[in-house]
C-alpha positions in Angstrom: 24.4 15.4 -14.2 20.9 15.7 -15.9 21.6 12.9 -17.6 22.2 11.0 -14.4 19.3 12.3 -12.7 17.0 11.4 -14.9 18.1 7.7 -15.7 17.3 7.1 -12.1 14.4 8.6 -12.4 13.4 6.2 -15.2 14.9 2.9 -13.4 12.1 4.2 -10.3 9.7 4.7 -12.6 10.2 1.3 -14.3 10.6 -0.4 -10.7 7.3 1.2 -9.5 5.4 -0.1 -13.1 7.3 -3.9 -12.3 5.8 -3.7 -8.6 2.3 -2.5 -9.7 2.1 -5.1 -12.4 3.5 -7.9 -10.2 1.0 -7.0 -6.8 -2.1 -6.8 -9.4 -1.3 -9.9 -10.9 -0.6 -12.0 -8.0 -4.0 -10.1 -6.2 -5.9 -10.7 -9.6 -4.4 -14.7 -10.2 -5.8 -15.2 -5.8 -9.3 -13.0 -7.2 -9.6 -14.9 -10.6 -9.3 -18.4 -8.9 -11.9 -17.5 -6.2 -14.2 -16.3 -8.4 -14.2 -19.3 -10.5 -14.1 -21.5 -7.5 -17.4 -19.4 -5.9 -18.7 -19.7 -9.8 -18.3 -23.5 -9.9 -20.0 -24.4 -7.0 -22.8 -21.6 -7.7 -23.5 -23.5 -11.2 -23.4 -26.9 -9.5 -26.2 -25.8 -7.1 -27.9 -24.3 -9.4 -28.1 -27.8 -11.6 -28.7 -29.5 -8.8 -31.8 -27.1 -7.6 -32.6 -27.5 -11.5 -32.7 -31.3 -11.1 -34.7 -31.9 -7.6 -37.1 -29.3 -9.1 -37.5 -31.4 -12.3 -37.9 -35.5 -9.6 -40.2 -33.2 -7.7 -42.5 -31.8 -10.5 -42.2 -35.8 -12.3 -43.2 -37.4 -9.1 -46.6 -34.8 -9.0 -47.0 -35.5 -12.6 -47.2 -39.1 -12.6 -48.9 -39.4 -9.4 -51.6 -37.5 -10.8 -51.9 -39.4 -13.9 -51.9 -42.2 -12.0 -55.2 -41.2 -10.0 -57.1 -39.7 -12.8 -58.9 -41.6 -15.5 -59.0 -39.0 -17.9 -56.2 -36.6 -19.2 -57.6 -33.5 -20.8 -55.5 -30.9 -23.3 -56.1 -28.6 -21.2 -54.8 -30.0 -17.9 -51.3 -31.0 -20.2 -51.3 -26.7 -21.2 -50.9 -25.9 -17.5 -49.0 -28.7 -16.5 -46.4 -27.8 -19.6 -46.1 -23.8 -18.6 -45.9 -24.4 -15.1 -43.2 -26.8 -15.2 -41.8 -26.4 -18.3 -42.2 -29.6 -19.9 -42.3 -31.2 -22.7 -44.7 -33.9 -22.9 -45.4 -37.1 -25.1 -48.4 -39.8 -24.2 -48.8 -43.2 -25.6 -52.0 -44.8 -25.1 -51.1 -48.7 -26.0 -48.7 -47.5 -28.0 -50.2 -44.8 -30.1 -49.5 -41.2 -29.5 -51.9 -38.7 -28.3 -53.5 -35.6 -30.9 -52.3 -33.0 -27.7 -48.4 -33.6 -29.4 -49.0 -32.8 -32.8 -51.1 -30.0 -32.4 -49.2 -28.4 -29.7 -45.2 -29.2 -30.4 -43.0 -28.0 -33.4 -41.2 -30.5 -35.8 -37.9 -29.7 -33.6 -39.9 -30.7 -30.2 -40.8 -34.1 -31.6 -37.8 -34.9 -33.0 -35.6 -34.3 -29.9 -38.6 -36.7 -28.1 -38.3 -39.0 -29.6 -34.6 -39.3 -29.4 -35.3 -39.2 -25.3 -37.6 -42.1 -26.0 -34.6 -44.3 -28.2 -32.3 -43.3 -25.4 -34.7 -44.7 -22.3 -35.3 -47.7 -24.4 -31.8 -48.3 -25.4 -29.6 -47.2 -22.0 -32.1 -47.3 -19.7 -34.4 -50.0 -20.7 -37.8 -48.6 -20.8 -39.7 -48.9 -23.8 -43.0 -46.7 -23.5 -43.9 -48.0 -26.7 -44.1 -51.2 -25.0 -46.8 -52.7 -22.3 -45.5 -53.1 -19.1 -44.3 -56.3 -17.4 -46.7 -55.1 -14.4 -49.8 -54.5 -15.1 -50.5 -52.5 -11.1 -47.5 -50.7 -10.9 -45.9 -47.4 -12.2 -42.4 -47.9 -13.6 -39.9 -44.7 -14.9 -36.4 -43.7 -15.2 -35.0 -40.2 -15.0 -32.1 -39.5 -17.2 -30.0 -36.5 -19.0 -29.6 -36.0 -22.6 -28.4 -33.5 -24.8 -29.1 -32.3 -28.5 -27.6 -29.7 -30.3 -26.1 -28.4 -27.2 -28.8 -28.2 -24.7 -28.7 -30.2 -21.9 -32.1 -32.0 -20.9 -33.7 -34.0 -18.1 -36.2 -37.0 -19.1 -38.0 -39.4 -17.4 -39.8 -41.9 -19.4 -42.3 -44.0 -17.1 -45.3 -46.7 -17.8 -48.6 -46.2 -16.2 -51.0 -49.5 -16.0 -54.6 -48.7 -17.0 -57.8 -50.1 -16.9 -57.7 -50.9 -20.8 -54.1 -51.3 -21.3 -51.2 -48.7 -20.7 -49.9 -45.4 -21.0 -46.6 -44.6 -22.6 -45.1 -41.3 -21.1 -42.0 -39.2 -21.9 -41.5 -35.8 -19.8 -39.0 -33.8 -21.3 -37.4 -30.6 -19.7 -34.8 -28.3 -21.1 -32.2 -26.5 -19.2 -31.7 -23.8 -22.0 -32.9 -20.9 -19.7 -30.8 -22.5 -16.8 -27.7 -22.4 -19.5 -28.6 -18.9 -20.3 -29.0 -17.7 -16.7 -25.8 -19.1 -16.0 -24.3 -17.2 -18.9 -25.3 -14.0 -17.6 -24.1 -15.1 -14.2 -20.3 -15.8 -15.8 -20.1 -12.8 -17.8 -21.0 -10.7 -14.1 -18.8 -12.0 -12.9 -16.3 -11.4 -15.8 -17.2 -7.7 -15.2 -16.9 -7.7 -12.0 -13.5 -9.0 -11.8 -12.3 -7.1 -14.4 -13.6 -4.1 -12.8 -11.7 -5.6 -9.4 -9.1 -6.1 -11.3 -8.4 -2.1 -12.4 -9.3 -1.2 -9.2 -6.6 -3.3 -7.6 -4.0 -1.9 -10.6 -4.9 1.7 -9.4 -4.7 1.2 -6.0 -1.3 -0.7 -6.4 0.0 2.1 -8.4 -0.7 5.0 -6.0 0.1 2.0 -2.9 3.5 1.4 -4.4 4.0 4.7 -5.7 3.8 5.9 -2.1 5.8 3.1 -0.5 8.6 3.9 -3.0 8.5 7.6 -2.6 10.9 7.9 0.7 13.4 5.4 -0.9 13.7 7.7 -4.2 13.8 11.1 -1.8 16.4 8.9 0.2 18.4 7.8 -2.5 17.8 11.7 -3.8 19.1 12.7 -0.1 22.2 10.3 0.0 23.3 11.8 -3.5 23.3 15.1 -2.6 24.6 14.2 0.7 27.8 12.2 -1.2 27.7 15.1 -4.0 27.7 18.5 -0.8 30.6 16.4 0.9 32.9 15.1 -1.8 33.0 19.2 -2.5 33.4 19.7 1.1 36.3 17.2 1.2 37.7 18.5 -2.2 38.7 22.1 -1.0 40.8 20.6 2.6 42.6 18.1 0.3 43.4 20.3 -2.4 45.1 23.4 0.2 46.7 19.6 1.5 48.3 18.6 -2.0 49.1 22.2 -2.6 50.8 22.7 0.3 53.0 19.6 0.2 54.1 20.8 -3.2 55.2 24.3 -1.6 56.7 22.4 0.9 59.3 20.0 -1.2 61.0 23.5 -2.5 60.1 25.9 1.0 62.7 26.8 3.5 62.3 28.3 7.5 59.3 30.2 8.1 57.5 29.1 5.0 57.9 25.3 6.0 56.2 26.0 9.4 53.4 28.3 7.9 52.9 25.2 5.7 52.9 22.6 7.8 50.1 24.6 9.8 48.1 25.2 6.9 48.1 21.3 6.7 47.7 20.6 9.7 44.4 23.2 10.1 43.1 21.9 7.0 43.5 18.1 8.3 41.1 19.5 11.6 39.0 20.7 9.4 38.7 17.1 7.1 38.6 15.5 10.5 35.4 17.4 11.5 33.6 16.8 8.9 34.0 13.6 8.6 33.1 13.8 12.3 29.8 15.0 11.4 29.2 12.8 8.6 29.6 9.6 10.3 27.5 11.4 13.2 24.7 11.7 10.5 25.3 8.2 9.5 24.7 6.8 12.5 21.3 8.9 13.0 20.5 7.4 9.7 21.2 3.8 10.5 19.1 4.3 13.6 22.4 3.2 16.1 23.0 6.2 18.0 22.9 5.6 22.1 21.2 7.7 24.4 22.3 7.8 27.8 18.7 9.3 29.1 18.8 10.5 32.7 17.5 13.3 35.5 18.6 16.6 34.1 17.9 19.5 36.0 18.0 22.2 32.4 18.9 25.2 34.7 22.1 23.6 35.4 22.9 22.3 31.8 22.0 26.0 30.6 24.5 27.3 32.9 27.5 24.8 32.4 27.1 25.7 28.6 27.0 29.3 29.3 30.0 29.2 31.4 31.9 27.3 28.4 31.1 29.8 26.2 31.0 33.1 27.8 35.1 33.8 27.3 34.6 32.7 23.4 31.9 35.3 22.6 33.9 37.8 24.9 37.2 37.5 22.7 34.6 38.0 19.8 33.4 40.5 21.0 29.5 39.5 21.7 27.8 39.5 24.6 26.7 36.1 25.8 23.8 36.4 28.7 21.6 33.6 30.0 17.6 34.1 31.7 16.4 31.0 33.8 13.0 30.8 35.2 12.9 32.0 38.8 10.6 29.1 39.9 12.1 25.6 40.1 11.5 23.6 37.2 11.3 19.7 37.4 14.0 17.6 36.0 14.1 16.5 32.1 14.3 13.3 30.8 17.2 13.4 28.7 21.1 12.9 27.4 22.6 15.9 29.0 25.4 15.6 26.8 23.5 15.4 23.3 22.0 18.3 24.6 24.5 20.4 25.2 26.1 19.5 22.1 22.8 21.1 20.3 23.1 24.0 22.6 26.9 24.5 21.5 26.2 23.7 18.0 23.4 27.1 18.3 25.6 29.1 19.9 28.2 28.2 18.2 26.2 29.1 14.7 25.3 32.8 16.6 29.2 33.2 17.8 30.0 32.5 13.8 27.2 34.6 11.8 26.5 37.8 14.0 27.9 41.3 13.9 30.6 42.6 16.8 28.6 44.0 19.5 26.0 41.3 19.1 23.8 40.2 21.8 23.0 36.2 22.3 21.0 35.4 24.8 20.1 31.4 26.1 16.7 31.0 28.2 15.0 28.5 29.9 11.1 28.2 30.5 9.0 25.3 31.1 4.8 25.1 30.2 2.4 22.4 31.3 4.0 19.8 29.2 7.6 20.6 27.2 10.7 22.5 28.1 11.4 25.6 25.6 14.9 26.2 25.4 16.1 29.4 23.7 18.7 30.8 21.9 18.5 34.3 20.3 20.6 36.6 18.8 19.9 39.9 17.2 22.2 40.0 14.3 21.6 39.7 10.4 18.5 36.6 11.2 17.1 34.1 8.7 14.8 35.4 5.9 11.4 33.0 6.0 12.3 30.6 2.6 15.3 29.7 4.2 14.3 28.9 8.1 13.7 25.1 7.5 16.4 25.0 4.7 18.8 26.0 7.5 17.9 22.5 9.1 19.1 20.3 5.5 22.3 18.8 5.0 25.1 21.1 3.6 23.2 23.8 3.6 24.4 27.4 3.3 22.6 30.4 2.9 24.7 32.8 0.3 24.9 36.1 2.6 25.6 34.4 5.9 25.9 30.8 6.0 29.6 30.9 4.2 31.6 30.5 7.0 35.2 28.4 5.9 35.0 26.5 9.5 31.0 25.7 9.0 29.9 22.7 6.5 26.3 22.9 7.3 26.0 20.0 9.4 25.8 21.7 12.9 21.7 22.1 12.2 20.8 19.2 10.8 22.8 17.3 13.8 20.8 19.4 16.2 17.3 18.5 14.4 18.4 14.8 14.6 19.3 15.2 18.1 15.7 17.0 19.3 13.5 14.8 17.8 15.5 11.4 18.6 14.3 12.8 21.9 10.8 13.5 20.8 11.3 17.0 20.8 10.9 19.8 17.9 13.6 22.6 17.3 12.7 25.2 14.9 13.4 29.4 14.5 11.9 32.2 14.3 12.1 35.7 14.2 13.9 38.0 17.1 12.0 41.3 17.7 13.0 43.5 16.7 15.9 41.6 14.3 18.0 38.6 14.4 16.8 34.6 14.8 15.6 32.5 17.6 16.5 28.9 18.1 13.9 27.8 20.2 14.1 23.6 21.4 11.1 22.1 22.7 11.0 19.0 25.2 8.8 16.8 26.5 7.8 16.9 30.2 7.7 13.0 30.4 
């Protein structure tokens, strides 16, 4: 049985890992693919901020060149830090000092791969004097070298005596970088997402699968409380059918009533258990009406008042002496939860018990009572009374009780919107007190 308990345990326990691992992944595939979508275009606007920065800062460049006769060292520093050029001048051809003083072997070597590139793709040649000697001519183009990525424009400026040659040259490496730093937060940040969404998953699923593993739990014991129930009925059955092949006269009879008391007693149960079925399956029928509760209390007091005389209990009834509005409800489901009380009270009290059912009524729910002062319920055990096949060991032994009558009555109540519960009876016994709603 331990066994068995605890392989469905594990087949939960693998279902709820299967469930957590399959929601993250799903939500985490959905996250992953937005983030690189939102990444993607964040990198392409960044590029192309990078770029019209880069026309912009070449078109004040050149136009400045172009309307100043001298260009000083100095004036190339500034213009080199603030836009983060790279810049190489030709004047008719031969290369200014500013490059070799201010640009490492590395600079000048990528330069003058820009400059082969203009002259060979794009057809500028700054080594070359211009076809026009009044206008400005340059290109803009990408390279890259040893994995950097760079923007050139290579132009020709007409001059007084001759022409300049002129390459700007800007890298992208701290664009590259920045991006870098941009993809690996958000590498963090969706893995980070990513374990959130596993942990919330887990406790989410955990939760969701919870009730089916305390139902399947439920239905277990439920089939395990009445395949015993069912077992005793239909083993007095066999045994008496036995008797009966080699019984003669009176024996026969007491037999066949033995049988026939036991097959009541099978039929009950199962009475009760497709009862419970149906309260499970969420099909029972309600046939709600106008009830006036004084008159329910009394019908059911009149039913029962020659049982609990031939028992030997007294049976007494106390209704409000103020008239008390009518109650939405089934009058026959609940008198069935009124019998089932009494019923329970009749069964478990001493001779010379007093039961007593009352009626009161507040601002907004109908109390109905039913007290006894026998044996009562010690506190553990007042909402165990209320489980399937439940039995207390002292009193709840009873051959013709299965412990279904409670659990019925609970389902009952609060298919109403109501609450039944118990209590203690001063000075001893129980009180089954049903509450409900003034609608």
């Amino acid at each position: 049985m331990k066994q068995n308990k605890d392989r469905k345990k594990n087949i939960y326990q693998k279902f709820h890992w299967k469930l957590t691992l399959f929601a993250t992944v799903v939500t985490g595939c959905i996250l992953v693919g937005a983030t690189l979508l939102c990444l993607s275009l964040s990198e392409r606007e960044l590029e192309r901020n990078q770029y019209i920065s880069f026309l912009n800062n070449v078109n004040t460049t050149l136009s400045h060149m172009e309307n100043q006769a001298v260009v000083s060292h100095q004036w190339l520093s500034r213009l080199e830090a603030s836009c983060q050029f790279m810049i190489q001048i030709y004047d008719n051809g031969t290369p200014l000092y500013y490059q070799q003083l201010h640009h490492s072997g590395g600079e000048l070597s990528v330069m003058e791969k820009a400059s082969a590139l203009a002259r060979e793709e794009h057809g500028m040649d700054i080594f070359a004097a211009p076809s026009s000697d009044k206008l400005l001519h340059h290109v803009e183009y990408a390279m890259e070298d040893a994995g950097v990525t760079y923007y050139a424009s290579a132009a020709t400026l007409p001059m007084e005596k001759g022409y300049l040659g002129i390459l700007l040259l800007h890298s992208t490496e701290n664009l590259q970088k920045d991006m870098q730093k941009q993809r690996l937060i958000f590498l963090l940040a969706d893995l980070g997402a990513v374990t959130v969404l596993f942990l919330f998953f887990w406790f989410f699923t955990g939760r969701l699968i919870r009730p089916l593993m305390e139902s399947r739990a439920r239905q277990t014991r439920f089939i395990s409380a009445a395949s015993h129930e069912l077992r005793a009925p239909l083993t007095v059955i066999m045994s008496a059918l036995s008797a009966l092949e080699t019984a003669s006269g009176n024996d026969r009879q007491r037999f066949i009533a033995m049988m026939q008391s036991e097959g009541k007693r099978m039929s009950r149960l199962i009475e009760d258990m497709l009862f419970l079925a149906g309260s499970d399956a969420r099909s029972w029928r309600f046939s709600m009406e106008e009830t006036e509760l004084d008159t329910l209390i009394l019908d059911v007091f009149e039913k029962y008042e020659t049982a609990a005389a031939k028992t030997k209990r007294q049976l007494t009834v106390r209704l409000p002496e103020q008239e008390l509005p009518p109650c939405l409800c089934d009058p026959q489901r609940i008198t069935q939860v009124l019998s089932i009380l009494i019923d329970n009270a009749l069964s478990y009290t001493p001779e010379d018990s007093r039961i007593t059912l009352s009626l009161s009524a507040s601002e907004h729910q109908f109390l109905l009572n039913v007290s006894d002062n026998g044996p009562g319920i010690p506190d553990e055990n007042k909402e165990k009374v209320f489980e399937r096949f439940y039995r207390a060991e002292d009193s709840r032994t009873g051959k013709e009780h299965f412990g279904l009558g409670l659990c019925i009555a609970r389902e009952i109540v609060e298919a109403h919107g109501g609450r039944i519960q118990v209590t203690d009876n001063v000075p001893q016994g129980a009180v089954f007190s049903i509450m409900l709603p003034d609608t």
